[in-house]
PLY file of the C-alpha trace (Angstrom):
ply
format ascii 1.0
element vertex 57
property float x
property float y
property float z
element edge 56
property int vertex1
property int vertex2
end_header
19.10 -12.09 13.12
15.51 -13.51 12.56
12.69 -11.18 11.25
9.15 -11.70 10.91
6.82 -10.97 8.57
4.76 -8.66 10.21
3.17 -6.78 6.74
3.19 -7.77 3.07
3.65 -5.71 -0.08
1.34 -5.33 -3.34
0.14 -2.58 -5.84
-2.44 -0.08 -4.89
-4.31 3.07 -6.65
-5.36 5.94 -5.15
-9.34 6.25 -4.93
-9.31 10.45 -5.41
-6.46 11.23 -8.01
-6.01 7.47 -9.31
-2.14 7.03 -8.84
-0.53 4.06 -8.07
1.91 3.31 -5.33
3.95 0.12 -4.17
2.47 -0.12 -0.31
3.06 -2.26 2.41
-0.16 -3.96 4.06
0.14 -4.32 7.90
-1.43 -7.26 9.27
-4.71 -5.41 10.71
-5.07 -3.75 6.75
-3.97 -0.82 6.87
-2.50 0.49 3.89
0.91 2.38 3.80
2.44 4.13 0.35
6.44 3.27 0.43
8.74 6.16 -0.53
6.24 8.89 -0.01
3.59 10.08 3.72
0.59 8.18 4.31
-1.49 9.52 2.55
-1.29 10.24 -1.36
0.54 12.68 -2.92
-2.56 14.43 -3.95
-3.96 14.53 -0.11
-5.95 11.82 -0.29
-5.50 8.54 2.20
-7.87 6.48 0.80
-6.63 3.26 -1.08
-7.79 -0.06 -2.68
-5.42 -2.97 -3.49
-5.46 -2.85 -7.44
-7.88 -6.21 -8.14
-6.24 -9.30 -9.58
-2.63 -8.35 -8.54
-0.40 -10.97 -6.56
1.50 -9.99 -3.17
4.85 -8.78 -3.84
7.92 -10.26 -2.42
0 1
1 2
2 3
3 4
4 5
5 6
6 7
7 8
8 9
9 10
10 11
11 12
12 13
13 14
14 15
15 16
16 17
17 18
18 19
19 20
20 21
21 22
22 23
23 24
24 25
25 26
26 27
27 28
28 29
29 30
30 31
31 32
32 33
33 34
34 35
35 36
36 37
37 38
38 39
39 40
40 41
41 42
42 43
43 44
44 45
45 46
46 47
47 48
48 49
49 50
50 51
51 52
52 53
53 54
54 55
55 56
């Protein structure tokens, strides 16, 4: 079975508390923590892709 890419995965940080997740980014940008809700564990949903970090694979 064929699968598309439909989002792509990189490093972001949390703007309020400053963790870091491993997120997915969905083709329209939206920004989506894997292994915990969407938004932080702090309450916060407000990310930014960590600057000067690659895609992950």
């Amino acid at each position: 079975m064929s699968q598309s890419k439909s989002s792509t995965k990189t490093v972001v940080v949390c703007q309020s508390c400053e963790s870091v997740f491993v997120s997915e980014v969905k083709p329209d940008g939206t920004i989506r923590p894997i292994g915990v809700s969407a938004d932080c564990t702090c309450g916060d949903g407000d990310f930014r892709r960590i600057s000067g970090t690659a895609d992950l694979e």
